[in-house]
N, C-alpha and C positions, 0 to 999 in steps of 0.2 A: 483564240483557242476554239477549237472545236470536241462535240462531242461524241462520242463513238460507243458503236457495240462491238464488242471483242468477244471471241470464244476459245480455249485452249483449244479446239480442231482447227484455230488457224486461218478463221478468218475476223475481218473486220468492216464492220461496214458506218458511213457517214450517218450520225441521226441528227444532229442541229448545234448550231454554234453557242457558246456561252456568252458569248454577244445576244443574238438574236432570244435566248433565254430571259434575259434583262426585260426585253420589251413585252416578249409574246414567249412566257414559259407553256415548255409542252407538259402535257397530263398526263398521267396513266389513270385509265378509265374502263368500264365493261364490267366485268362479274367480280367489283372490288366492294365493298361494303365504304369504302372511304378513299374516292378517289383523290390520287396525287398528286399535286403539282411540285415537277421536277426543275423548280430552279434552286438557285448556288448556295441558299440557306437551309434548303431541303438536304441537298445529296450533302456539302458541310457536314451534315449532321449524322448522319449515317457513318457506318463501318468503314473503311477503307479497306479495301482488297486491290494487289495487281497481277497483270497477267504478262507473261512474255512471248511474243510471238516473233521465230525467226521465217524471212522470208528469202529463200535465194543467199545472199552473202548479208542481206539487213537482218540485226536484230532490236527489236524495240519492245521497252516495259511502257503498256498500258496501265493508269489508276484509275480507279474509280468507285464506284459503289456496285456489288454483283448486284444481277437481277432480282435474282430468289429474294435479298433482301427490302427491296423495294415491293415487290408482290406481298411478304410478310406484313410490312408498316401497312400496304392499302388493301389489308386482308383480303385475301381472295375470299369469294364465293364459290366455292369446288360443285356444291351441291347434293342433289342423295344418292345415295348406292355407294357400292363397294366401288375404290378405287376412282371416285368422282374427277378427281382434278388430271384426270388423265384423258377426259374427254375434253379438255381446254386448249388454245393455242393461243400465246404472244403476239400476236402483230406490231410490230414496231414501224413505223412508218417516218422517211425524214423530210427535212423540207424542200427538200428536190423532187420528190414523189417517190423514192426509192423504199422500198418497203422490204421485210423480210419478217418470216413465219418459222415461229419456235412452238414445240411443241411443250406443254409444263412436265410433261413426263421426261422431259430431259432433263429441263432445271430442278424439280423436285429430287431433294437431298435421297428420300427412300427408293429413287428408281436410277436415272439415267446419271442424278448429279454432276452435268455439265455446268462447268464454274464459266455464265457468262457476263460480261459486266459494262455497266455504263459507263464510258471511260470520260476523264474531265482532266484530265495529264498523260501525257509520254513522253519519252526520252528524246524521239524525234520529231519533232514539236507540232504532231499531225492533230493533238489534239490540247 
């Protein structure tokens, strides 16, 4: 099983196997007050949200646990001034070196509210 970032605009990208999770779980780290370690008893624990993204004549449900709520549990640190967490961005990076940059003003519920999510199941068994 692998696990994946999904976004309702419809893409998807490889972040690290639940395999490889077992040995060498990845973090979420930077401007958290409690950084996370994201392996199978963490996200277990979390909400469960999915997402469905058709591609072409495929369609596949994505589960996981969304971002927003992983950022929530390892509180951010937004910082001071009006609108703080909107000078922030994600970097999600996997084990292949493939990385990709979200900005929090998308995932924040009061601005962009892009539902996107760590996925740890799909229908077509990519993850």
């Amino acid at each position: 099983m692998r696990l994946f970032l999904a976004t309702l605009f419809g893409a998807a990208f490889s972040a690290i196997s639940l395999a490889a999770i077992a040995a060498d779980p990845a973090t979420m780290m930077g401007a958290v007050k409690s950084p996370l370690t994201l392996d199978d008893a963490t996200l277990s624990a979390m909400p469960v949200a999915s997402i469905s993204i058709s591609y072409g004549s495929s369609n596949t449900t994505y589960t996981g646990v969304l971002v927003w709520e992983l950022l929530k549990k390892a509180e951010l640190v937004a910082g001071d001034g009006k609108n703080a967490s909107l000078r922030h961005t994600l970097l999600v990076t996997a084990a292949n070196g493939y990385s990709v940059a979200v900005a929090l003003g998308e995932l924040d519920p009061d601005y962009g509210n892009k539902q996107v999510l760590l996925a740890y199941h799909s229908t077509d068994g990519s993850a």
